[in-house]
KEGU-395232 format. One record per residue (C-alpha): residue in three letters; x, y, z. Coordinates in nm, 2 decimals, always signed. Example, Ala and Ser with C-alpha at 12.3 -4.5 7.8 and 13.67 -1.06 7.14 Angstrom:
BEGIN
rec code:ala east:+1.23 north:-0.45 up:+0.78
rec code:ser east:+1.37 north:-0.11 up:+0.71
This chain:
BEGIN
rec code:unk east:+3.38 north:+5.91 up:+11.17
rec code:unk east:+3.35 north:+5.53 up:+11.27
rec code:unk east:+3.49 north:+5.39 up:+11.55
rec code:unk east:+3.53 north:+5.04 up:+11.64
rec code:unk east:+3.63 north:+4.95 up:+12.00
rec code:unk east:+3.64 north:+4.67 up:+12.20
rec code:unk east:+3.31 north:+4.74 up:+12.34
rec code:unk east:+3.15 north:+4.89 up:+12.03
rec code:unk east:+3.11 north:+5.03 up:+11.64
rec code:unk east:+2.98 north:+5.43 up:+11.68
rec code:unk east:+2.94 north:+5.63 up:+11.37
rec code:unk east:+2.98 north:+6.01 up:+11.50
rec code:unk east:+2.90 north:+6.33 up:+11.29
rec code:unk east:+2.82 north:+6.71 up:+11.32
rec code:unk east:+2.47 north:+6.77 up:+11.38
rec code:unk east:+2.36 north:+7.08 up:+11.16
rec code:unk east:+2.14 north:+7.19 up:+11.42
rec code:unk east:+2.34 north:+7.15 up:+11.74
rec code:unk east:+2.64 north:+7.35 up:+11.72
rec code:unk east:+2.94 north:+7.24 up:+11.88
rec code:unk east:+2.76 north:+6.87 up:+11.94
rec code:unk east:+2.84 north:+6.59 up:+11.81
rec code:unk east:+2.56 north:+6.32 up:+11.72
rec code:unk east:+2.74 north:+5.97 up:+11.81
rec code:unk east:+2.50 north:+5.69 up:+11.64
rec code:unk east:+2.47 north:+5.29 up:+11.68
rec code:unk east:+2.33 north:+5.03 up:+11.56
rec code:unk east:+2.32 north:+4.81 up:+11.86
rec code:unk east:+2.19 north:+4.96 up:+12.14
rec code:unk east:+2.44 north:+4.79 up:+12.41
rec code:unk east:+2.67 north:+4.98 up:+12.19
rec code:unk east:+2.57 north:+5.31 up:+12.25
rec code:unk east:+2.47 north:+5.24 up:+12.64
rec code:unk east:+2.84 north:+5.15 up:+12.69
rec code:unk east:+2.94 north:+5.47 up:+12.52
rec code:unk east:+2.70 north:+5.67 up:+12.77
rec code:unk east:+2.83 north:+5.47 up:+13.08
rec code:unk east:+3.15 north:+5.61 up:+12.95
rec code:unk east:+3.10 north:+5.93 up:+12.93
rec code:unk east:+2.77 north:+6.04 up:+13.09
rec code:unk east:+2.58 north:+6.10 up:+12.77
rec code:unk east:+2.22 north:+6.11 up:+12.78
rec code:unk east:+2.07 north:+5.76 up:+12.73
rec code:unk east:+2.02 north:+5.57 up:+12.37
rec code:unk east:+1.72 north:+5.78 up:+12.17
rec code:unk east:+1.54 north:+5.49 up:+11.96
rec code:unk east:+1.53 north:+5.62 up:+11.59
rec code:unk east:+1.39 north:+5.26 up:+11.43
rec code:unk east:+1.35 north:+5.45 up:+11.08
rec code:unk east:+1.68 north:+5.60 up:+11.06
rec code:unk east:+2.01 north:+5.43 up:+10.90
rec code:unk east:+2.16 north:+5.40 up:+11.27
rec code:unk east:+1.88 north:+5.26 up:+11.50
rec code:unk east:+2.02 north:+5.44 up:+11.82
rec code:unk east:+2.20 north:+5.78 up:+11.94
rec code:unk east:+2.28 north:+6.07 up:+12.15
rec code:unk east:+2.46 north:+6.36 up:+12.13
rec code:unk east:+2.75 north:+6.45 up:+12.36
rec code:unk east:+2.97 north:+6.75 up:+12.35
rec code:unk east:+3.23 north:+6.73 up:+12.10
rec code:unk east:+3.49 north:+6.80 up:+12.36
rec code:unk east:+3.31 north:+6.47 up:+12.59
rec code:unk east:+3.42 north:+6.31 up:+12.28
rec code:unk east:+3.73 north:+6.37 up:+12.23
rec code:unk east:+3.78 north:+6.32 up:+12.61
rec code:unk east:+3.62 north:+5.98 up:+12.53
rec code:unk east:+3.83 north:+5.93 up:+12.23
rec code:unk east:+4.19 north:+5.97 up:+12.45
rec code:unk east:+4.11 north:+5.71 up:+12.72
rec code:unk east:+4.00 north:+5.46 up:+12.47
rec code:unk east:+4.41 north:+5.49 up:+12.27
rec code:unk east:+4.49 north:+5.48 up:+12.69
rec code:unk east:+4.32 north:+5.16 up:+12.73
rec code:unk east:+4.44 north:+4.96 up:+12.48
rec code:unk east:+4.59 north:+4.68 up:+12.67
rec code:unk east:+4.60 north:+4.43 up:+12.37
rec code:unk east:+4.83 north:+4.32 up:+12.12
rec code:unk east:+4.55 north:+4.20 up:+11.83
rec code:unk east:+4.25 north:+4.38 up:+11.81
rec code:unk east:+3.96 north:+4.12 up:+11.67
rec code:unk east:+4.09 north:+3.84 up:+11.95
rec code:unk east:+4.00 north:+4.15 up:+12.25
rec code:unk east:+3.69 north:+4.17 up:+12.08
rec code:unk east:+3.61 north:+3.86 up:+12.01
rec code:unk east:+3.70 north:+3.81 up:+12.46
rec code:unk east:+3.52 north:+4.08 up:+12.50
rec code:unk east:+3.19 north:+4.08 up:+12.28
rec code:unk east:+3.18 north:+3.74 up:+12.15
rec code:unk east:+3.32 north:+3.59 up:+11.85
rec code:unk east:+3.01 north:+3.68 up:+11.66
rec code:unk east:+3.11 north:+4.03 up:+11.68
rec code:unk east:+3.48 north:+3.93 up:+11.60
rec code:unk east:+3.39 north:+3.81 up:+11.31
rec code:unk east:+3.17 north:+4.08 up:+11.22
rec code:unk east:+3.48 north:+4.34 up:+11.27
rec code:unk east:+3.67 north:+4.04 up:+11.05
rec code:unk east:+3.45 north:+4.11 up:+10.75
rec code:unk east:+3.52 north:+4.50 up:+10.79
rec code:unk east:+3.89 north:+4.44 up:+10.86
rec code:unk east:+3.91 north:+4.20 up:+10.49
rec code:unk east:+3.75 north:+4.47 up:+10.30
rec code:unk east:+4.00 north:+4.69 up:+10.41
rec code:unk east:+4.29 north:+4.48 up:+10.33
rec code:unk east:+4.12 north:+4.42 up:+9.97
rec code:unk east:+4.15 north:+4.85 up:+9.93
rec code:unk east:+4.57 north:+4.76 up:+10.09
rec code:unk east:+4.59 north:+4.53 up:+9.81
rec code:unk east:+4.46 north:+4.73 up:+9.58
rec code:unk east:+4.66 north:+5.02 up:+9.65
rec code:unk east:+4.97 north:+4.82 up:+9.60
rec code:unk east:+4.86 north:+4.72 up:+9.26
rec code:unk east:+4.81 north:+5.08 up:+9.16
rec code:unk east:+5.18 north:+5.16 up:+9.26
């Protein structure tokens, strides 16, 4: 699953070795710290030769606890401007590029039907 929040992109899946855990992965490490201060998770492992640089693992019910007050705290009417207040427009603009190849698969859908 990804997630994109306004203080973060996670990428979270089922560890094969750590039943009922959930492995929550970054690629920016102020990403992940947030994510911890959030929910108490243990701090950022660096993994430099893996395809997301940082993680932890947290409790897949800390998760979904995490999960609920982030739909709770949406206090924003359009998502990139939050970001872009809250993380710079750098990252706006990053979530942007995500947001347009989305809309090319809406479009592309449409010309299917």
């Amino acid at each position: 699953m990804w997630i994109f929040t306004t203080s973060g992109f996670l990428s979270v899946v089922t560890p094969a070795d750590r039943p009922g855990d959930l492995l929550v992965r970054a690629r920016v490490r102020a990403d992940l710290e947030a994510f911890c201060d959030a929910t108490g998770a243990p701090a950022p492992i660096e993994t430099p030769a893996r395809d997301y640089r940082w993680r932890t693992f947290v409790p897949a019910a800390t998760f979904a606890t995490y999960l609920a007050g982030q739909a709770e705290a949406i206090d924003y009417g359009n998502f990139k401007s939050a970001v872009a207040a809250r993380q710079g427009h750098d990252r706006a603009h990053r979530y942007h590029d995500v947001w347009s190849v989305m809309h090319d698969l809406q479009l592309a859908d449409a010309d299917a039907v």
